[in-house]
N, C-alpha and C positions, 0 to 999 in steps of 0.2 A: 504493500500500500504506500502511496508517495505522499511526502509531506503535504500537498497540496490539500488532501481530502480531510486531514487536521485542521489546516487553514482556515478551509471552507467552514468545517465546524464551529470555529472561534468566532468567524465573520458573522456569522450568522448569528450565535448569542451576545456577539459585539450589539450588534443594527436592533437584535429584538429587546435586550433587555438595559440598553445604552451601558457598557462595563466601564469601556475608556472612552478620554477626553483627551484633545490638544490641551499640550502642558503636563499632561500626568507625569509621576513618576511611580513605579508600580516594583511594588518585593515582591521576585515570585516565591513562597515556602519550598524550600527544596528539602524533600527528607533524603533523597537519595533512591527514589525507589520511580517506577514506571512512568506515572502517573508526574509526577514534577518535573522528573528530567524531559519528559516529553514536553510537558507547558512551558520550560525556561526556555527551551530549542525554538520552538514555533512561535513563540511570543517575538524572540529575536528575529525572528524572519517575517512576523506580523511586522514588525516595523518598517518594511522595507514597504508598505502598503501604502496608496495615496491616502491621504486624511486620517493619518496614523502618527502625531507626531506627540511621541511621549517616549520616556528615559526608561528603561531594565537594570534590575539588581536583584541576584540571588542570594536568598537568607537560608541559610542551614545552622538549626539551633542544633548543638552538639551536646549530646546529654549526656554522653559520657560513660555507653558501650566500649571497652574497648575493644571488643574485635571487630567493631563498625572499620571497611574500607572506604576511608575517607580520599585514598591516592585514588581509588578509580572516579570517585565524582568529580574531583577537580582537576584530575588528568583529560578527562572529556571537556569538561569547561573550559580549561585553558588552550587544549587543539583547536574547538568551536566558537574561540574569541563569548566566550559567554561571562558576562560578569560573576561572579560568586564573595558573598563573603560568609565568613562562618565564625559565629560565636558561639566561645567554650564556658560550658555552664558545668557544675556541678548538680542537676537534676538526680541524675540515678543513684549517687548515696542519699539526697534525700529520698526518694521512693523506698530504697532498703529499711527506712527506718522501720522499726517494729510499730510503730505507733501508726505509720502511714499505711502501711498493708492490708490488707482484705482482710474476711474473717477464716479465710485458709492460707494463712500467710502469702498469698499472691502479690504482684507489684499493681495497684489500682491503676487502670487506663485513663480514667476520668481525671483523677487529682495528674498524671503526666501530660495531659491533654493541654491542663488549666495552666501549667507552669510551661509546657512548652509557648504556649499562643500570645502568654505574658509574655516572655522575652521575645517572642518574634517581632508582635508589634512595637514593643522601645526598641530594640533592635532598628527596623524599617520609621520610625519618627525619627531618628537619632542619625539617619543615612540621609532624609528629609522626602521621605515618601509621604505621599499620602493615599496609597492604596495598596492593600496584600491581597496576593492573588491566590489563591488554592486550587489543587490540581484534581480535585471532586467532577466526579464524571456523571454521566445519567441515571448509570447504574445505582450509584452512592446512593443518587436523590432517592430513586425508589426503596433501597432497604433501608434509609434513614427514615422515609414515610412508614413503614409498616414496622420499625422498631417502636418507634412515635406513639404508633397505634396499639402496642401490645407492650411497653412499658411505662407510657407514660398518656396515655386512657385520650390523646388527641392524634386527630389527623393533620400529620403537617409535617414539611422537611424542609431543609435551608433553602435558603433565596440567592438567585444568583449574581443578586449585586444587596450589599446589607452595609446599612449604616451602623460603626458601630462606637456610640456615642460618647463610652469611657476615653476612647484615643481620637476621639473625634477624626477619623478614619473612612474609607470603605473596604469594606471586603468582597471581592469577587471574583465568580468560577468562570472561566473564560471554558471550560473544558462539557459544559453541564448539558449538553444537546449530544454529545460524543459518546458512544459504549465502548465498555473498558476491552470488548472484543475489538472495535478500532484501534484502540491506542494501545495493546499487545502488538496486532498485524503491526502497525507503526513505526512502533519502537525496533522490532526486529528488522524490519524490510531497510531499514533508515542505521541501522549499528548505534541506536540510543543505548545506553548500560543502564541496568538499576542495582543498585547495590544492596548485597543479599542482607534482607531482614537480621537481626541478632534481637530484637526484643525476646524474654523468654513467654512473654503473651501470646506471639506471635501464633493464628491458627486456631486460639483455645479462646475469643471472642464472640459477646452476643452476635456483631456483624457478621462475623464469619458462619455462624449458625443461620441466621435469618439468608445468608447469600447462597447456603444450599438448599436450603427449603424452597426460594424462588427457583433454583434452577429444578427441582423435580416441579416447580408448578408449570414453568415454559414445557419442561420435555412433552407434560402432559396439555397444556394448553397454550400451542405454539403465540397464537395472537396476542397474549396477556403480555409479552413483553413492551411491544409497543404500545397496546391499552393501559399500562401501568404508567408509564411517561406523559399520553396523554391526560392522562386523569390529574395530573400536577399542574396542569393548568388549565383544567376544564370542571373544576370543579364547583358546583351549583349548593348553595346555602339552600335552596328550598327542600333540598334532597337528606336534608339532616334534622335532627327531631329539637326543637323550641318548647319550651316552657309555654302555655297557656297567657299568663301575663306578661310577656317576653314585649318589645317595644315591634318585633317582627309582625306579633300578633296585629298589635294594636294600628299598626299602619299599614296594615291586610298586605305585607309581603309573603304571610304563611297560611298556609289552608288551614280552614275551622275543618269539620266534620262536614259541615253542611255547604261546604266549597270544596270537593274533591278536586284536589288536582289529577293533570297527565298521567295517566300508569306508564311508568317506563317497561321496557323490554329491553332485553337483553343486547339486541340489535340496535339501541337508539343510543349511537356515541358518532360524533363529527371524524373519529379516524386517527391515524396514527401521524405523532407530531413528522414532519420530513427535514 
């Protein structure tokens, strides 16, 4: 697959969800894995775009695996004229702590999450960005919507461009109209490297659980992949149950009993996003 059909991806949730602006300056998060080293690569070749005129910097928070290979990601960066900078944190003796651990002494993902995204964004303010880019694909969005849904009792997943008001910042996924089957073809066809995983979490995650249970749902009901994508933006408020005294009620945006709405069918969806 050639860079180009990445491109086109980007372009595309460039125009629909406005990501970048002339003047920007944009961190892309680099862990070192598929998914980033692909967005720092094609962001840099975004720029070569008309009406593309905005600055690149790669951030790699270094948490402090040591058998993370940090020579292969900035040996690619540095062949590929690609910006990188990486700051060295002490994160993973704090995770080790006893006090920070799970209740099976595991290393919590959540509290590394929270300390990596800290230091990324002073990190990228301190370089004088003001936007961080993440390398979350379409796939992401859909098992981040049914994680949403079955641990945290709402339906919803990240936004592809989000204001995020503590760093007075944006964060956004240039990657998010893309399947991570794209950006595997990509990355190979193209000699991108990802550097092998060392978290010891690594596989043994809710995501990881929720992204094989989707794959036995496509095996079995091929269309659902696309209809899962379009449902993130085709999603209709009257299709979700209201409180009685709700203000929905009261300004007859929702059906009483005695105003039945539309029965839907199975067949009544507008189609799969392109």
């Amino acid at each position: 697959m050639k860079i180009q059909t990445i491109l086109r991806g980007i372009r595309q949730a460039d125009n629909r969800f406005g990501l970048i602006r002339p003047g920007d300056k944009i961190a892309v998060a680099v862990s070192g894995g598929k998914d980033s080293m692909l967005l720092l690569t094609a962001l840099r070749q975004y720029q070569k775009f008309p009406h593309t005129d905005f600055e690149l910097v790669g951030i790699h928070v270094d948490v402090g695996f040591e058998e993370f290979d940090h020579d292969l990601m900035t040996g690619y960066c540095r062949d590929h004229d690609l910006p990188l900078h990486i700051e060295k944190t002490r994160i993973f003796p704090i995770l080790e702590l006893d006090k920070n651990r799970g209740t099976q002494g595991q290393i919590q993902c959540s509290l590394c999450s929270k300390l990596k995204k800290g230091v990324l964004f002073e990190t990228a303010k301190k370089l004088g960005c003001n936007k961080v880019a993440f390398g979350h694909h379409a796939d992401d969005a859909i098992e981040t919507f049914f994680l949403n849904m079955i641990h945290g009792s709402k339906a919803a997943t990240f936004q592809p461009l989000q204001y995020m008001s503590r760093m007075d910042m944006d964060l956004i996924r240039p990657l998010v109209l893309l399947r991570e089957s794209e950006i595997v073809q990509a990355c190979q066809d193209n000699g991108i490297p990802s550097v092998r995983r060392v978290c010891p979490n690594d596989g043994f995650t809710q995501r990881q659980s929720i992204k094989d249970d989707l794959e036995e749902v496509y095996r079995r009901y091929p269309m659902a992949r696309d209809n899962f994508l379009t449902v993130l933006s085709n999603c209709d408020e009257k299709g979700f149950w209201h409180d009685a005294d709700s203000e929905n009620v009261r300004t007859g945006t929702v059906h009483r009993k005695d105003q039945p709405g539309k029965e839907e069918t199975p067949d009544s969806h507008t189609g799969p996003i392109q």
